[in-house]
N, C-alpha and C positions, 0 to 999 in steps of 0.2 A: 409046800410051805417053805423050806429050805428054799428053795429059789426064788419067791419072793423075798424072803429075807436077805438073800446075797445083794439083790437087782437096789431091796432100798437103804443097803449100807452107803453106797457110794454117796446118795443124796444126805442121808444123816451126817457125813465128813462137811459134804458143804457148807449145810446147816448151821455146821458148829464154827464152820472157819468164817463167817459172816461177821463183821465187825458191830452191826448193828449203831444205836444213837445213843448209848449209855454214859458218852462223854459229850454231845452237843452243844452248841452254846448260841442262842438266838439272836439275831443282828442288832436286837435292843439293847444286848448289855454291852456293847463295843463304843468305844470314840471313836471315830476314825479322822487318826491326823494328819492335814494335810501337808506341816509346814512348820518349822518350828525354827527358833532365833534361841542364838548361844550368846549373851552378854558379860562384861564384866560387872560388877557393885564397886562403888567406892572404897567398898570394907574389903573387898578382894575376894569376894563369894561369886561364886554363879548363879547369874537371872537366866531360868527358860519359861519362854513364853511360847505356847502349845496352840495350835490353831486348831478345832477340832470340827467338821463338818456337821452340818443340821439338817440332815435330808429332810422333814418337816417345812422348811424355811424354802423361801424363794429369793433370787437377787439378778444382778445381769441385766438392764435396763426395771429397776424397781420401780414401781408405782410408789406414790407418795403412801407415804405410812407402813409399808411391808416393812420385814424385818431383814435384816442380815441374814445371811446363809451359814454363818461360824460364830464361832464362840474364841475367844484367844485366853487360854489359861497360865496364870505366872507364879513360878516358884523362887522360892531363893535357897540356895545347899549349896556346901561344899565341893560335890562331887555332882557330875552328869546325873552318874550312875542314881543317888537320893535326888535329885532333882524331876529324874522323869516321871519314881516312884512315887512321887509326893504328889505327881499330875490325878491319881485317883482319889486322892482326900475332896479337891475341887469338884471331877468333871461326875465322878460317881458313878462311872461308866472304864472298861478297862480299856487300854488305849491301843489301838489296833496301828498298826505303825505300815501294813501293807501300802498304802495308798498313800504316803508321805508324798510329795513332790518336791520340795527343797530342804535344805538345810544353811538359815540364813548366821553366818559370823560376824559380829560388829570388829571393826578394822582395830579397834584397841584389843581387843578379846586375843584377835589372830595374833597381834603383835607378842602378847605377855605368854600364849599356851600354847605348846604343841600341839596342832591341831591333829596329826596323825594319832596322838594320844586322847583328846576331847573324842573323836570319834568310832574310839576301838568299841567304847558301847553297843553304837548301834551297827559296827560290825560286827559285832558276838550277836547281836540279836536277830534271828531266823527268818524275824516277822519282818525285818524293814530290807527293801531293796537295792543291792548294788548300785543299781542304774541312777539311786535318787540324787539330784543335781545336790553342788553345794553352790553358796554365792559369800563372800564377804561384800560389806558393806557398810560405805562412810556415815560417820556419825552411827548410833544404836540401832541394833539387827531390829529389836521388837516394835521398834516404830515403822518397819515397813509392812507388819504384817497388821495396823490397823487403817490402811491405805483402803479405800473403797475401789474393788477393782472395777474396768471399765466393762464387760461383757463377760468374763468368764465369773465360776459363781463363787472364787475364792479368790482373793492377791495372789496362794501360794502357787496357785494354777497359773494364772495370769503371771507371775515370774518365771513358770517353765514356759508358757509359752512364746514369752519375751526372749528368751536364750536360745530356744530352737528357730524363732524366726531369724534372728541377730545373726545366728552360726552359719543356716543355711543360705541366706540370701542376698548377707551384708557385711559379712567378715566383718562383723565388729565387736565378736566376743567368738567363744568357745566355751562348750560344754565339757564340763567338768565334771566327772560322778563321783560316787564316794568310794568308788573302785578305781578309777584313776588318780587319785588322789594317793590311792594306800599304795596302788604299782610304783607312780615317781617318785612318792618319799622313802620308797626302799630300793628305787635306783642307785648307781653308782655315783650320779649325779645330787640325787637328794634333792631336786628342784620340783614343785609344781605351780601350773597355773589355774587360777580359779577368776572367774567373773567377778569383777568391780562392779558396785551398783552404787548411786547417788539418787536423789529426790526431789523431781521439779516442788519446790516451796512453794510455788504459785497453786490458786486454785481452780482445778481439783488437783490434788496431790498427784503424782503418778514417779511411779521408780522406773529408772533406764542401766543402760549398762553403760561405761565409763572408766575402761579400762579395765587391765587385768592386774589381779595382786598375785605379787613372785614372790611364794611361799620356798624360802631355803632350810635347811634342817630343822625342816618341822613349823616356824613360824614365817609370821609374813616379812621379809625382807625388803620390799620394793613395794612402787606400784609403777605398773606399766600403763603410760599416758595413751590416752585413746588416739592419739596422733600417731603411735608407735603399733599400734594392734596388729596393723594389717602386715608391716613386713616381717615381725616375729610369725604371727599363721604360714606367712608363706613358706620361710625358712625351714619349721616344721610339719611343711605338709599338713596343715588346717585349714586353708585357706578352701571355704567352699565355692562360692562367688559372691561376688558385688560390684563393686565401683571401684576403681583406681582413680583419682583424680591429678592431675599435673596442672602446673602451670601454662599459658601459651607463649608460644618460642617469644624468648627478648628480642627484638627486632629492633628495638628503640622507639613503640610506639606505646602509644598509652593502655594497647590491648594486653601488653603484658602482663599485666595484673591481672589479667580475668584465669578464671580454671576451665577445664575442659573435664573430658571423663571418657574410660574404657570400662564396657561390662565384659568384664572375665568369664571366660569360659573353661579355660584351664591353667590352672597352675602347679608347677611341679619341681620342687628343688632337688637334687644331686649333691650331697656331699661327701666328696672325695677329702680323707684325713693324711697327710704326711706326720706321723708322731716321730720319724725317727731324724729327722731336719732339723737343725739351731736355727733359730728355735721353731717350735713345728708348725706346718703347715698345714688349714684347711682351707680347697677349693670348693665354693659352695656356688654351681651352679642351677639358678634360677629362669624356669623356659613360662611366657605367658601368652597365653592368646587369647580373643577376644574381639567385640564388636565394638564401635564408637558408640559414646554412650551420648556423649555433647559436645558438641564443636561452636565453641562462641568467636571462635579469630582464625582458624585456620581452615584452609580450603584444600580438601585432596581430587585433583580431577587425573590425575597419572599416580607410575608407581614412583617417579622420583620425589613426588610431593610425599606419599604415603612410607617411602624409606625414611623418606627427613623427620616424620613422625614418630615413627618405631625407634628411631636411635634417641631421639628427645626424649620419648617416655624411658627408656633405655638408661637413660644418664638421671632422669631423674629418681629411678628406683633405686640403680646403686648409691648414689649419695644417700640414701635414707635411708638403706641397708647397712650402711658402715657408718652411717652414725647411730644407729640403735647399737648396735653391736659393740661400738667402742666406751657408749653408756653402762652395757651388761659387763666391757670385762674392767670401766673404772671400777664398777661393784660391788667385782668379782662375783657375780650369778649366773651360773652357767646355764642358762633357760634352754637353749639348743641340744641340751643333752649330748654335748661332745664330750663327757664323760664314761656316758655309756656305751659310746661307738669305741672310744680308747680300750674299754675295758673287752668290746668283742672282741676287736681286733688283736687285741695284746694283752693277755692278763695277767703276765709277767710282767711287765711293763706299768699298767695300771696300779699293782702292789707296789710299785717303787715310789711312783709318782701319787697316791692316793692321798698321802696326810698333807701335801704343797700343791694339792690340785689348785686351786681357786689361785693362789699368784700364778702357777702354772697355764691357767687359762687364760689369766690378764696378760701373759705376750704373747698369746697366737699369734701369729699371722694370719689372718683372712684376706683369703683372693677371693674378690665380689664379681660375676661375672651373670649378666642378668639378659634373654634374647624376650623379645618384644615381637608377635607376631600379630597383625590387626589382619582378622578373616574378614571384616567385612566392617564398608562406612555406617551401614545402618539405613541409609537412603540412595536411591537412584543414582545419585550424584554426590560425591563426598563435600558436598558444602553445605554453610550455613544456612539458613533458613533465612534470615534477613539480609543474606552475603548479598553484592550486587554484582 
């Protein structure tokens, strides 16, 4: 008897250590949001407008008459914090923040508030994700989230996956999470970059990306023109791939206006900092390689034709390199995080220089040094298609 009783203690411990369903909560009583827009009010309150999915519902090529897939719920409070509480009065369901996909800011909103502060909420909250993108955006955040998306079964979805295709395959934005956002704004630098979005007006509606906005202590500062995207990515090692586009060589013919293109396959910058130089110096070298993407004017059939190209693309990187750069330090915004390289490197140095950083940075010296390597024409013959 005693040994049965020893043999089924061990199983009674488990028993008891079982947590069992005494706290459960069934998928019906959750919203789950996919997406949410920070506004200003004219009275100076905050509009959030809540996207909350309908698994019931269908969308993504709809048939006539079906219904939407989400619901957009809108508050107005003082604080985030009543704002997001107030989302249960509406949706009657609690609001599950796991599945978030973005977090969209209207470019006035970013202008007036700390966004490192709008956002310390849903970084104290367990439920919602680091990873989750942010975006600002021109004109009112909440109007992008009643955009019919084209295929996916939410806009909120359909703008993450607008920033992941953009990132990976077109260098024409950067993903931004809300964990990178909290790391740069407590750099040494205090700089971050977040996705610009704007909105074809045309119908059907559809939001694109359109630069990036340079968020400096805390609010948005800048915005960085889509013409300027690709050689800030480089400079900071984002650049995933896409297109380089150049002009073709001046020759004095009328083909000089036309553009060409390189699909990159690697790019990778080196910067080397002198802080202890008058005034200091950084060498930022730039190495890229890559196939022809278009050749409308020029013909490569040797390598002296294909050198003359590398050094053309060559020249035209750096001019456009030193002039983003000399825009960042009229500024003063130090997007490149040469602040926080000063501060590895020197943090003696950094204490000294910390409260005059930003004139400080407006007279670097930048030495732009950019190599161009073309692995391949792309066709049998490095020429035109209609070359003769």
């Amino acid at each position: 008897m005693n040994s049965i009783a020893m043999k089924a203690l061990p199983i009674m411990f488990l028993l008891l250590s079982l947590t069992g369903c005494w706290d459960s909560r069934e998928l019906t009583e959750f919203g789950f949001i996919m997406g949410i827009s920070l506004d200003q009010t004219e009275e100076g309150s905050i509009e959030i407008n809540a996207q909350s999915y309908s698994p019931t519902q269908t969308t993504g090529g709809m048939g006539e008459g079906e219904k939407q897939a989400y619901t957009n719920i809108k508050t107005i409070n003082e604080s985030v914090f009543d704002g997001v509480r107030d989302i249960n009065r509406y949706l009657g369901r609690l609001p599950r923040w796991s599945h978030m996909r973005v977090i969209l800011i209207g470019e006035e909103f970013a202008k007036e508030h700390d966004i490192g502060e709008i956002l310390d909420f849903f970084n104290r909250n367990e439920d919602v994700r680091l990873t989750t993108l942010v975006i600002v955006t021109n004109g009112k955040a909440a109007d992008y989230l009643t955009i019919k998306p084209f295929i996916e079964r939410t806009v909120s979805q359909q703008l993450l996956t607008i920033i992941e295709s953009s990132t990976k395959y077109a260098g024409k934005t950067i993903k931004t999470s809300m964990l990178d956002i909290d790391l740069q704004l407590k750099s040494k630098a205090k700089t971050a970059l977040i996705p610009y979005f704007k909105m074809n007006e045309e119908q059907p509606k559809a939001p694109y990306s359109s630069g990036l906005a340079i968020i400096s202590k805390g609010k948005m500062a800048e915005l960085l023109e889509p013409r300027d995207v690709q050689e800030v990515l480089m400079l900071i090692n984002k650049f995933k791939s896409g297109l380089i586009e150049f002009p073709c060589l001046d020759d004095g013919s009328q083909e000089a206006s036309k553009m060409e293109a390189l699909e990159t396959s690697l790019i990778k910058t080196k910067i080397t900092p002198k802080f202890t130089m008058k005034p200091p110096t950084i060498h930022m070298l730039t190495k890229i390689e890559g196939t022809i993407g278009e050749l409308s004017c020029t013909t490569i059939t040797n390598v002296g034709e294909e050198k003359k190209l590398e050094d053309h693309i060559k020249k035209i990187i750096e001019e456009k390199i030193e002039s983003v750069i000399e825009r960042m330090q009229e500024e003063k915004v130090d997007v490149l995080g040469i602040g926080n390289k000063l501060y590895q490197q020197d943090p003696a140095l950094w204490k000294k220089w910390e409260k005059e950083w930003d004139d400080i940075f407006a007279d670097i010296q930048f030495i732009i040094d950019v190599e161009v390597i073309i692995r391949s024409t792309g066709m049998p013959i490095g020429e035109k298609v209609t070359g003769e």
